[in-house]
Backbone as CSV, one residue per row, in Angstrom:
resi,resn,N_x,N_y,N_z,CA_x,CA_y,CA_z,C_x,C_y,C_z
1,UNK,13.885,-12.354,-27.917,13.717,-11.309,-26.919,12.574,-11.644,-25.959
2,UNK,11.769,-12.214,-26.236,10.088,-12.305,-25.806,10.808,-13.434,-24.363
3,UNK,11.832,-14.721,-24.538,12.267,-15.366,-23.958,13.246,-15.070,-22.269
4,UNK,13.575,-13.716,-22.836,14.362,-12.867,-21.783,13.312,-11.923,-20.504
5,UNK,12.218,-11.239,-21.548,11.027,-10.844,-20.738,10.496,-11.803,-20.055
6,UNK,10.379,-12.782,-20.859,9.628,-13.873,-19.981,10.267,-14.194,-18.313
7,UNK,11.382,-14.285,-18.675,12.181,-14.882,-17.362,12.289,-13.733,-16.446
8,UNK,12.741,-12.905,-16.851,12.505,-11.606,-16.229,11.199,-11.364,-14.976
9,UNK,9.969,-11.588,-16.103,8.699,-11.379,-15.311,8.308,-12.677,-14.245
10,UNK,9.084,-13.761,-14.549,9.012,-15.054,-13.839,9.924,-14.484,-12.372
11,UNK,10.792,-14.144,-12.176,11.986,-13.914,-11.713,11.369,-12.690,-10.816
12,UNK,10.890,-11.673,-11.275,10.363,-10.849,-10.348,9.032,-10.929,-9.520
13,UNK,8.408,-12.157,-10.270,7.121,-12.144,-9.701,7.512,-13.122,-8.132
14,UNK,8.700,-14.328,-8.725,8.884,-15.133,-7.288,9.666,-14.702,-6.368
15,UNK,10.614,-13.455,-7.001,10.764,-12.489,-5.795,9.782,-11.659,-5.194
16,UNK,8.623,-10.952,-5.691,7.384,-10.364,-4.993,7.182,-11.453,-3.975
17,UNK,6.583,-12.560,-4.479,6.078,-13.427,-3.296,6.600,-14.050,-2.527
18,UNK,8.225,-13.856,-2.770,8.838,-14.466,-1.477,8.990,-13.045,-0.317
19,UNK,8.932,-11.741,-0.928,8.746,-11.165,0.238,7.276,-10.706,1.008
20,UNK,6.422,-11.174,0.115,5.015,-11.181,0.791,5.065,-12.003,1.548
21,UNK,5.488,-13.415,1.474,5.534,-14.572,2.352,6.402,-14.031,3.726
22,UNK,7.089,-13.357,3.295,8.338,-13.073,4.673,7.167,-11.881,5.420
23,UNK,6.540,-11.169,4.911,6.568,-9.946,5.179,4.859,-10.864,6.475
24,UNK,4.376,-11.398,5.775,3.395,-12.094,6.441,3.267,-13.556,7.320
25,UNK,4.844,-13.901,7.438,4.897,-14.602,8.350,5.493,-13.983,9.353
26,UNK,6.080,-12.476,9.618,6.283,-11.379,10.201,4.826,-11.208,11.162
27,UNK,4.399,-10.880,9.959,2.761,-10.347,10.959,1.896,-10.939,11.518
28,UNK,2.425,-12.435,11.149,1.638,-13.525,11.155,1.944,-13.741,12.756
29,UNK,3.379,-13.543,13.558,3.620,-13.941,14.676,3.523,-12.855,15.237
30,UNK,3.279,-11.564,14.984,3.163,-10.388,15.889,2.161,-10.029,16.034
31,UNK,0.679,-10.993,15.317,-0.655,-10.660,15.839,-1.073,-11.498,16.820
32,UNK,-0.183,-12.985,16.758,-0.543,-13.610,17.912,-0.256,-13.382,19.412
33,UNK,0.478,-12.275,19.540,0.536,-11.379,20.778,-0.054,-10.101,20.529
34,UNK,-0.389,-9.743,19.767,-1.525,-8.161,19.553,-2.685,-8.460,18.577
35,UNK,-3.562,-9.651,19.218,-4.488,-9.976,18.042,-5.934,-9.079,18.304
36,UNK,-5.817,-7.696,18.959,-7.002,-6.857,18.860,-6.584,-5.408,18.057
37,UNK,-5.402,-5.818,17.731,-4.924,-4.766,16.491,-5.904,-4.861,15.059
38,UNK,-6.377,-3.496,14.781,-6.958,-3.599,13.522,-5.756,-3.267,12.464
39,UNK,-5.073,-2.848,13.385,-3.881,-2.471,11.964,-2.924,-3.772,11.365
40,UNK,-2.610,-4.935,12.195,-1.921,-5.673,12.199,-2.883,-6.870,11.145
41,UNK,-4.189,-6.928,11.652,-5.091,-7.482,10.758,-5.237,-7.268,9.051
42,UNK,-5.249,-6.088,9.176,-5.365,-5.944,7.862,-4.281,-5.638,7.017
43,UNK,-3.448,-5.290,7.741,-2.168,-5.868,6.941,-1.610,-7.101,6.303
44,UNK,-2.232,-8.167,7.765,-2.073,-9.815,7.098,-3.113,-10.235,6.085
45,UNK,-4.329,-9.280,6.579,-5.089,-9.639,5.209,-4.879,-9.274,4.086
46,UNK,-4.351,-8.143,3.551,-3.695,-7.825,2.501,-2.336,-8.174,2.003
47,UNK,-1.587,-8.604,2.952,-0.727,-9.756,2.384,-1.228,-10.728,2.224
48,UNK,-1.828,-11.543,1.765,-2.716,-12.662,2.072,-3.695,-12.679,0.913
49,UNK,-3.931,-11.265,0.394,-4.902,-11.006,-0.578,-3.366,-11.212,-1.846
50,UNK,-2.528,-10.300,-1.875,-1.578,-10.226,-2.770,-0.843,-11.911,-3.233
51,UNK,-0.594,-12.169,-2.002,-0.006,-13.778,-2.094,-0.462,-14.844,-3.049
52,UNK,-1.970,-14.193,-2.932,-3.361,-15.448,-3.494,-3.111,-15.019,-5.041
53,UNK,-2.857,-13.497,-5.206,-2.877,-12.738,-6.176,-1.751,-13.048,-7.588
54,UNK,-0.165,-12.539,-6.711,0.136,-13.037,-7.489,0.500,-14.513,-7.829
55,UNK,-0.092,-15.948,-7.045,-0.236,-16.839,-7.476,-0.933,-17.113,-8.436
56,UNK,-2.079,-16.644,-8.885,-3.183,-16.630,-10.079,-2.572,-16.372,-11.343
57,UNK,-1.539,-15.372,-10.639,-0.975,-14.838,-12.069,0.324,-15.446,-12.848
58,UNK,0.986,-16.071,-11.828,1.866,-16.917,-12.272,1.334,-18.346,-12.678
59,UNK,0.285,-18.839,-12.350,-0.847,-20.126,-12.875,-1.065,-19.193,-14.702
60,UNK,-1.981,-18.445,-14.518,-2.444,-17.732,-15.711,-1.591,-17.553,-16.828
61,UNK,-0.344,-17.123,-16.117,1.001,-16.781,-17.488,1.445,-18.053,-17.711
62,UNK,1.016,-19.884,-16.962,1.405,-20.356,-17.087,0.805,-21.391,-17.832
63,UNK,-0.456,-20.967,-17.828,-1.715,-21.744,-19.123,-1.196,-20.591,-20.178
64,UNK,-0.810,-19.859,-20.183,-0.722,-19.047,-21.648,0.190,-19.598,-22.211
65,UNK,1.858,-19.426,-21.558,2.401,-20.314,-21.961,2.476,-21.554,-22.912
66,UNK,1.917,-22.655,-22.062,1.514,-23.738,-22.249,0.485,-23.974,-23.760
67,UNK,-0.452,-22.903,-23.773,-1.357,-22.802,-24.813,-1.025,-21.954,-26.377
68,UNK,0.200,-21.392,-25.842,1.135,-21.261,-27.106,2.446,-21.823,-27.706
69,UNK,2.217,-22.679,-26.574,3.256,-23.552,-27.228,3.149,-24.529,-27.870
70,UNK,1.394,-25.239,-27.481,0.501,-25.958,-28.062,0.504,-25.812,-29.589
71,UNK,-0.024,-24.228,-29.270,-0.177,-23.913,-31.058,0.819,-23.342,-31.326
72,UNK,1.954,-23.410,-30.969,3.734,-23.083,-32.025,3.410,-24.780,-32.602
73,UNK,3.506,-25.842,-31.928,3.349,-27.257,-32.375,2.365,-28.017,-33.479
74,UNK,1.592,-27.225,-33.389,0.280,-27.434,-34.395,0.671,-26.687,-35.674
75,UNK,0.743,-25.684,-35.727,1.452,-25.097,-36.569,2.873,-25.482,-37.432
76,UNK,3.538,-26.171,-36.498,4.568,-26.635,-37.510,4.494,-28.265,-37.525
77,UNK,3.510,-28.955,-37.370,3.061,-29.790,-38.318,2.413,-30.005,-39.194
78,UNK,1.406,-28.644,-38.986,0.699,-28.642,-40.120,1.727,-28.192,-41.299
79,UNK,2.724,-27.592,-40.750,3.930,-27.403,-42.413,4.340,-28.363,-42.965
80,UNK,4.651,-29.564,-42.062,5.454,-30.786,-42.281,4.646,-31.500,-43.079
């Protein structure tokens, strides 16, 4: 079961950031004709904050991963 969540949370997270990416290469070209907008600014900055965001987190779930799979391996040699 843990294998299905997993993909799941993989699956929704690279859909989040593919529409942060869309949503901020959107704003990204509509500040370069309204670049004294404070609203347009901080919108790209907060897409921009999220983007960074959930990249960390897909790195992070991806040393966890990695670091339990380590020790699933250690573990079953030490049986052997």
């Amino acid at each position: 079961m843990k294998v299905k969540k997993d993909r799941i949370f993989v699956i929704t997270m690279g859909l989040v950031l593919a529409n942060l990416i869309y949503w901020f290469a959107g704003y990204l070209s509509t500040i370069t004709t309204n670049y004294t907008s404070a609203y347009f600014w901080a919108v790209l900055l907060a897409d921009l904050f999220a983007i960074i965001g959930v990249l960390w987190l897909l790195r992070v779930y991806k040393k966890g991963r990695k670091i339990e799979k380590a020790t699933k391996e250690k573990e079953t040699n030490k049986e052997d």
